[in-house]
C-alpha positions as CSV (number, residue, x, y, z in Angstrom):
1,X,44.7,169.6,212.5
2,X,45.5,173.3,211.3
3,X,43.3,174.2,208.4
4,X,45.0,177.0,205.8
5,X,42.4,179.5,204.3
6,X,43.7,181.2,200.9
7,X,42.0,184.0,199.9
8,X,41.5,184.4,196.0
9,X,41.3,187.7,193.8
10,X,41.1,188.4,190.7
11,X,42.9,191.4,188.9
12,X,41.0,193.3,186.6
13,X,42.3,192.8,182.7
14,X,42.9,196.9,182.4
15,X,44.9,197.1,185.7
16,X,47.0,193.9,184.9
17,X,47.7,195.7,181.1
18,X,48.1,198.8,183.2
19,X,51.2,197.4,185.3
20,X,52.5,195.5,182.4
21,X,52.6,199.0,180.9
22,X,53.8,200.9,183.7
23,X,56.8,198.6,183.8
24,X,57.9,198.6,179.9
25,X,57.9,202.1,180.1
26,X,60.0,202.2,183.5
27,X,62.3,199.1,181.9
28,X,62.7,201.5,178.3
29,X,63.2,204.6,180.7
30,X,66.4,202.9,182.3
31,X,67.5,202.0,178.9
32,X,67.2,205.1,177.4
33,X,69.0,206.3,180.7
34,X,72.1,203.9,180.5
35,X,72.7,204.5,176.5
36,X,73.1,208.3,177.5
37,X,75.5,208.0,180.0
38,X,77.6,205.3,177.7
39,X,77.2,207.6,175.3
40,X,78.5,210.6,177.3
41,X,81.9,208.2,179.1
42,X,82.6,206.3,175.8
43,X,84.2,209.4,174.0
44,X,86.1,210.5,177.0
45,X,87.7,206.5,177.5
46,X,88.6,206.2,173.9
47,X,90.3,209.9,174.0
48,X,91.9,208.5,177.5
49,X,92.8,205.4,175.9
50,X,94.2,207.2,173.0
51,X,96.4,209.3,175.4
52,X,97.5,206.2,177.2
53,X,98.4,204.8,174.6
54,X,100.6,207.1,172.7
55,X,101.8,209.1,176.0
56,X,102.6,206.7,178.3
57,X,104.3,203.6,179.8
58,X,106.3,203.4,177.3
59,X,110.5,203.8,177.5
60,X,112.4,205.3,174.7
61,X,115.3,203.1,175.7
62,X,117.2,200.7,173.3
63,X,117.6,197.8,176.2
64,X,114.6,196.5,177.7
65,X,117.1,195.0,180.5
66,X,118.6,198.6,181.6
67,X,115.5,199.5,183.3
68,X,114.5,196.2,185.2
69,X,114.1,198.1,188.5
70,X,116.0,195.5,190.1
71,X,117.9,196.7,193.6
72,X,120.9,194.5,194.5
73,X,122.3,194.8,198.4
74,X,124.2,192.5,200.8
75,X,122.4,191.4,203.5
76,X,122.4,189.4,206.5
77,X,120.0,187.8,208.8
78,X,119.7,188.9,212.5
79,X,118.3,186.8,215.2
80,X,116.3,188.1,218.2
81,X,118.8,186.0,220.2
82,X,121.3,188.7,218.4
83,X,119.5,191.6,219.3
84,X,118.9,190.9,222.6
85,X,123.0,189.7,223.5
86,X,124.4,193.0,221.7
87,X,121.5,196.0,222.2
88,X,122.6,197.4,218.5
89,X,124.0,196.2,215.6
């Protein structure tokens, strides 16, 4: 029968406030760090935004249907069996 042996330490109150400290001042640090850069990108999306907005992808046109972007061809379907009786089409 295996037999497990756990080893058992105790961290001294000062170094356990210590960490605890260490790491509220690294989470604030990141914080502080993240506001700044939102707060250096936010004015350039909203002028962005702005631009977008009143500059572009928008038509002037009176129809909404005139520009659909729709191409209309004739078209036929070629089989390989086609292709490989005539050489070209």
């Amino acid at each position: 029968m295996q037999q497990f042996h756990f080893r058992v330490f105790r961290i001294p109150r000062w170094q356990m406030a210590l960490g605890v400290g260490l790491f509220l001042a690294l989470l604030l640090a990141l914080i502080v760090l993240a506001l700044g850069i939102f707060l250096l990108v936010l004015p350039v999306l909203v002028v962005m935004g702005a631009l977008a907005y009143f500059f572009g992808g928008r038509s002037l046109k009176s129809d909404p249907n005139e520009d659909d972007r729709t191409i209309e061809a004739d078209y036929r379907v070629i089989e390989q069996k086609q292709l490989d009786r005539n050489g070209d089409v």
